[in-house]
C-alpha positions, 0 to 999 in steps of 0.5 A: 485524542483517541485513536483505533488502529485496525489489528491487521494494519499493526507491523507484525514483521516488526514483532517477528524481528523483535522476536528474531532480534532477541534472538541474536541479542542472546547469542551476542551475550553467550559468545561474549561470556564465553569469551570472558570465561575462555580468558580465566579457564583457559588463560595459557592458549590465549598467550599473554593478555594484559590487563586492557585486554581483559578490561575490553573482554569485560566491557564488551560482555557488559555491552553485550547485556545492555543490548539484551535488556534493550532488546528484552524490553522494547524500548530502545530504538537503537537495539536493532540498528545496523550501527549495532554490528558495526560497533561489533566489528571494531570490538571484536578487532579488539579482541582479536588486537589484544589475545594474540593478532593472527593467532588468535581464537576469536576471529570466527566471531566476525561470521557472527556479524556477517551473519545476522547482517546478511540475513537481516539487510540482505547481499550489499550489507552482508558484503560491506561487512564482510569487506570491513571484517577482512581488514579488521582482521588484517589490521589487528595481525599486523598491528600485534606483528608487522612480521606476522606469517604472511601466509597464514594471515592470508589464508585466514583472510581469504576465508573470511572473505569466501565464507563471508561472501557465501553467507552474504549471498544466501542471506540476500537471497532470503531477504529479497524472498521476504520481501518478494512474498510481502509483496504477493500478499500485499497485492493479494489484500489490494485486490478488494471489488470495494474498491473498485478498478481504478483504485486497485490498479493505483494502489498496485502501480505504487506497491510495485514502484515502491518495491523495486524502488523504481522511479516510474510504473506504468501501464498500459491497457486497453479493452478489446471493444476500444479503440483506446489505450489507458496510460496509467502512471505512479512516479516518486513525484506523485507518491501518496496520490493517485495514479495519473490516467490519460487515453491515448490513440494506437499511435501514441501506444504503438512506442510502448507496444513495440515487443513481441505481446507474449516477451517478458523485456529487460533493458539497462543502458550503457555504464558508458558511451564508450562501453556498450557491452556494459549494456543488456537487452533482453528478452524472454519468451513465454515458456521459455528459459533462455533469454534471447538478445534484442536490438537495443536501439528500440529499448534506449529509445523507450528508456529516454521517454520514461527517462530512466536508464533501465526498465522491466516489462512484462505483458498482461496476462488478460482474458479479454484485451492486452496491455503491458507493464513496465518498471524503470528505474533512473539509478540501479539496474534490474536483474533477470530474476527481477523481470521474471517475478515482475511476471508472477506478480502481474500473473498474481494480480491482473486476473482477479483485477479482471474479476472484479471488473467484471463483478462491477459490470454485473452490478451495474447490469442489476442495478440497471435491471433494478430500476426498470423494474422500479420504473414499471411499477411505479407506472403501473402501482402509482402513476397509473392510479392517479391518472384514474384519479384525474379523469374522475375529476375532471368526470365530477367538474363537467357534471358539476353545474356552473354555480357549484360551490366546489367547481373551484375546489375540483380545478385545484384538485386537477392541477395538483394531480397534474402536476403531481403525475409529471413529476412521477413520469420525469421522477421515472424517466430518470430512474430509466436512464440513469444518464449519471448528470446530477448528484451522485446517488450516495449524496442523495440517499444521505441527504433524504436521510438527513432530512428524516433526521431533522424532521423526527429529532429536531436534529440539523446535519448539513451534508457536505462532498467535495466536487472531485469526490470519487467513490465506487458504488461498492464503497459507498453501500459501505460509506452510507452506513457509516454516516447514517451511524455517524447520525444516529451516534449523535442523537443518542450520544450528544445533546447536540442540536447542530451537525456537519459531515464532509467527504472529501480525497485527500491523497490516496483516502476517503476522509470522512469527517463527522462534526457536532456541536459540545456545548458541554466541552465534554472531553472526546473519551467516546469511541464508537465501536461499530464505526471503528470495526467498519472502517479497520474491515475497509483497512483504514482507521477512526480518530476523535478530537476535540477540533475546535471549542465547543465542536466535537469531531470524529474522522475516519480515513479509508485506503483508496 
């Protein structure tokens, strides 16, 4: 089966890890052949080191050179793990076992693992490791001399667990600023008028859950000409699927609006009934810095609806009506640094999601304006000469005598031109109003296309859309090329005679399935170019199979 796969899609944080990965991997190798050189130069600072100690300087150097090689190539999905640094931690508890205990040289080389695990996995591994540092190094001094100095093992501790403490900090920091940026540039690449609100805002919803690893996000929305609430929701039990959308009445939002409009919220419960302090409700006013307390009552009220334990909220930063946004989370509590970004990322989002709402509306006036237009002139171009047409009949058969041979003739020529400017009012009446009852316009528009296919080339496509199927007008300018180049593929590819062609949801995609029949059973090594730069400029992808035998199939998958 041949695939393509849009360049934009590819993990390009994953290459800059292998990169980062390398990296790491040749400092791993230098420290470990410097300390194997450290043993033959300088064998006297080290004291005695026995013959099992010099094998274990060996191996890990040897260790250390496979991992490089790995790491060079690619290959080996182990390379990169966090089992690597904890295998570090019991060699280098070796290490220090065998070259002295609390005298010896090598125990800085735990910073090594502290460091690239904090600023690869963030605070709570860096922390982990550094925690598990400090008892190896304990441990191995101990093992050597249980009468070691007691002081001076201490002190070698509490550095390893200050510094290490400091480098894990600072390296959380840096991931959680990864991740918060990718998060901004995700947001900003959601935000696409193709396709449309709804699908920008579910797509939003499921990016902000995920990054905070929330158990719901929910929005609530409203426009300042209704008297209706949007209850938007992604939760882990829908994930993959659109967000859920209920209207509501103002009291049935009030609950969710009971903060002041302009107040950024932070809430987690109780470690305990009988702790209380352990708890935090907080609230941040608009150009202010200072949090100020709020009774918590409300707020573990609020929690136990969106039963969770701790949630986030920020308000809309909307130029025409209010709304609000929250992050609860069923487990971890959030941080205030965690509400405040919560606040640049709808400050981020919500004014071009504004934007392309009102790009749709515009749109929708155009192509309103577009067929009043079409409507007059095909009174004034067509129905209008085909009434003259009528009334110069309906002249020619009251001068015609009784007897005439073409009396007959004019009456069918009258009611077909009767019939004929009915059906051009009705066809005119409905491009006026454009009520939205019937077929979509893009199944329209596919099925005239179909049917010039089957009359020119002799070619039957059956055109098939689910009864869900959802599809903003934007979108489906884009769709209607694809299945019209789908079409023409066929007939300049194949020697079919037969095709079919599906649109269906599945999930949070457009699935587009294009199906023809092969005789032939020619194997599916043909990859439509302009198909495939199509779908990877919407994100999305294009597969070709042989699905069954003799039917050849080429599907393409769009992000809702």
């Amino acid at each position: 089966m041949a695939e393509y796969k849009p360049e934009d899609t590819l993990p390009t944080r994953a290459a800059g890890d292998a990169a980062g990965a390398t990296m790491v991997f040749e400092m791993r190798l230098l420290l470990s052949i410097s300390a194997v050189l450290t043993l033959f130069i300088s064998p006297a600072d080290l004291g005695p080191v026995s013959l099992l100690g010099t094998l274990v300087f060996l191996a890990y150097a040897l260790h250390s050179g496979a991992l490089y090689v790995a790491a060079r190539r690619r290959r080996n999905p182990f390379w990169h793990g966090k089992v690597v640094y904890w295998i570090d931690l019991g060699w280098y508890a070796l290490m220090v076992y065998f070259s002295g205990g609390n005298n010896s040289f090598f125990v800085p080389f735990f910073f090594f693992v502290i460091l690239t695990a904090s600023f690869q996995w963030g605070f709570d591994e860096g922390a982990r490791i550094t925690l598990a540092s400090a008892l190896l190094v304990a441990a191995s001094a101990l093992a050597v001399n249980l009468h070691a100095d007691l002081a001076h093992l201490l002190l070698r501790i509490t550095f390893v667990l200050g510094l290490g403490y400091m480098i894990a900090y600072w390296g959380g920091l840096g991931v959680a600023q990864r991740r918060r940026l990718a998060l901004l540039r995700d947001v900003s690449r959601l935000s696409n008028p193709r396709f449309g609100v709804d699908q920008t805002l579910a797509s939003l919803l499921a990016q902000i859950r995920h990054f905070y690893r929330a158990s719901n996000c929910i929005l609530l929305i409203n426009d300042a000409d209704s008297e209706q609430w949007l209850l938007r929701s992604s939760t882990e039990q829908n994930s993959g699927q659109p967000a859920s959308v209920a209207r509501m009445g103002a009291g049935s939002a009030a609950p969710l609006l009971a903060f002041p409009a302009q107040h950024t919220v932070l809430y987690a419960a109780p470690l305990h009934p009988r702790l209380p302090w352990s708890g935090e409700a907080r609230a941040l006013a608009a150009g202010q810095r200072r949090w100020e307390p709020l009774d918590p009552a409300p707020c573990a009220q609020l929690a136990d609806l969106f039963d969770g334990r701790a949630f986030i909220s920020t308000p809309l930063p909307l130029r025409k009506g209010r709304g609000r946004l929250y992050v609860v989370s069923a487990g971890p509590r959030f941080t205030r640094s965690d509400a405040t970004f919560l606040l640049h990322v709808a400050a981020q989002a919500f004014p071009v999601i504004e934007n392309i709402e009102l790009l749709d509306r515009m749109a929708s006036d155009a192509a309103f304006r577009e067929r009043q237009k079409i409507a007059r002139d095909l009174h004034d171009s067509t129905i209008q000469p085909y009434i003259g047409l009528r009334h110069a009949l309906t002249a020619m058969r009251q001068q015609a005598a009784a007897d005439n041979p073409l009396t007959d003739d004019l009456e069918k020529l009258i009611v077909m031109s009767t019939e004929v400017i009915a059906n051009m009012r009705s066809f005119a009446r409905n491009v006026r109003k454009d009520n939205g009852k019937g077929e979509p316009e893009l199944m329209v528009a596919l099925r005239r296309q179909a049917a010039q296919v089957l009359a020119f080339y002799s070619l039957d496509v059956t055109l098939q859309a689910a009864d869900d199927l959802q599809i903003s007008d934007r979108l489906a300018a884009e769709v209607f090329q694809m299945v019209n180049e789908g079409m023409s593929n066929i007939r300049k590819h194949t020697h079919a005679r037969a095709g079919r062609i599906t649109l269906s949801n599945i999930g949070a995609h457009l699935q587009i399935d294009i199906e023809n029949d092969n005789p032939e059973r020619l194997p599916a090594d043909f990859l439509p170019g302009s198909l495939a730069e199509r779908a990877a400029a919407l994100g999305g992808g294009l597969t070709v199979a042989v699905c069954e035998p003799g039917v050849t199939r080429i599907r393409v998958t769009i992000p809702m």
